[in-house]
C-alpha positions, 0 to 999 in steps of 0.5 A: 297217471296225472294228478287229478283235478280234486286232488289238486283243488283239495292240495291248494285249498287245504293249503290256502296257496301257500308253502306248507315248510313252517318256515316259510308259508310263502304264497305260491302265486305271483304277480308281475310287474304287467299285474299278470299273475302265475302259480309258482306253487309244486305239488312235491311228492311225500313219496317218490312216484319212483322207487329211487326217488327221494323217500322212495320205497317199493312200488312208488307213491301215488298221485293222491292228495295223502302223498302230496304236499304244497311247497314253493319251487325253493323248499322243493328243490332243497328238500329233493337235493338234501342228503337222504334223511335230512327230510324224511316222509314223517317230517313232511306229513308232519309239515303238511298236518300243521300247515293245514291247522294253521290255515283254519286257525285263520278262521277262528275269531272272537265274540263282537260286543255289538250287532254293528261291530259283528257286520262291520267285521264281516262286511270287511270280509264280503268287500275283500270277497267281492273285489277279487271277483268283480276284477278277476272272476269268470264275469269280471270285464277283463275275462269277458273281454280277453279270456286269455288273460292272466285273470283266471289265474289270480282268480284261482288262486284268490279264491283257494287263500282269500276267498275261501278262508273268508267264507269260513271265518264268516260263518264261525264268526256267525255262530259264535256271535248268533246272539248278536244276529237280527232274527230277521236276518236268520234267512239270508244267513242259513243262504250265506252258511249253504253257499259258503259249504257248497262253494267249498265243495265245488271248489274241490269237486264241481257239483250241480246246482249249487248256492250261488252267493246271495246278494240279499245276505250282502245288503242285510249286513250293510243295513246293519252294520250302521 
């Protein structure tokens, strides 16, 4: 049985595209001297599919997000052919729990003095958002044009270590600093903090209807920020 798309979303999202070894957090996408990009990321298995793989045990591991952990093709490859033992099944979850808490410290930030230098910080965040998907989104001129370009691939991988983080931090940096926040500003904001929550959630599992990044969000922030 395959590895199932929500769990392969759920792998590189947690991971936010990058090697989950402490010493190293590589990202696991590349790009070309052509500026075409490709995944060089493996999903390893904690424990092995078969019994007499590496960590093996009776009956093999599963396929499932729990089993699986993010690396790059060198730390795969030197930990499947180390001696047994030298990267036991706790290590790797350990590795995985730390990597992933590192991620969301990404999204930790701190209180603003001022209104414009709290939309200062976030309009940085939108504008580095927003230029991955007016180049390499499903909209983007190069995907219109030629939908077998390496543009779905950059695009994939921006959206689980650029996009995604982004978004959080937003919305942290929101709630910490909504004290700072316009009061006219309160309805574009819960628009921004919905979008941000459902577009993590299709990220991982496509669901119907859901926000749609507002623009309006967008335009208040650089209204403000002067």
């Amino acid at each position: 049985m395959a590895i199932a798309e929500k769990d392969i979303k759920l792998l590189w999202g947690r991971a936010a595209g990058r090697c989950s070894n402490p010493d190293c957090r590589e990202k696991v996408s590349e790009i070309n001297e052509a500026g075409e990009s490709y995944l060089v990321g493996e999903m390893a298995h904690i424990i092995a599919r078969q019994a007499s793989g590496p960590r093996g045990q009776t009956g093999g591991g599963s396929n499932a997000y729990d089993n699986l952990v993010l690396l790059c093709p060198t730390c795969h490859t030197k930990i499947d052919k180390s001696p047994e033992g030298s990267f036991p099944t706790e290590l790797l979850l350990g590795w995985k729990e730390q990597h992933e808490n590192w991620v969301d410290s990404w999204c930790t930030t701190s209180r603003m003095a001022s209104t414009q230098e709290l939309m200062e910080f976030i309009d940085a965040l939108l504008v580095e958002n927003n230029h991955y998907f007016r180049n390499y989104g499903p909209q983007s001129q190069v995907a219109v044009n030629d939908p077998a370009s390496s543009a779905y691939t950059i695009w994939v991988a921006r959206r689980l270590d650029t996009i995604l983080p982004n978004n959080r931090k937003i919305v942290q940096t929101l709630d910490l600093n909504r004290n700072l926040i316009p009061i006219e500003m309160a309805p574009v904001v819960m628009l921004f903090k919905d979008h941000a929550t459902s577009y993590e959630q299709n990220l991982y599992e496509r669901i119907a209807g859901y926000q749609q990044f507002p623009t309006s969000f967008a335009e208040a922030v650089r209204k403000w920020k002067k």
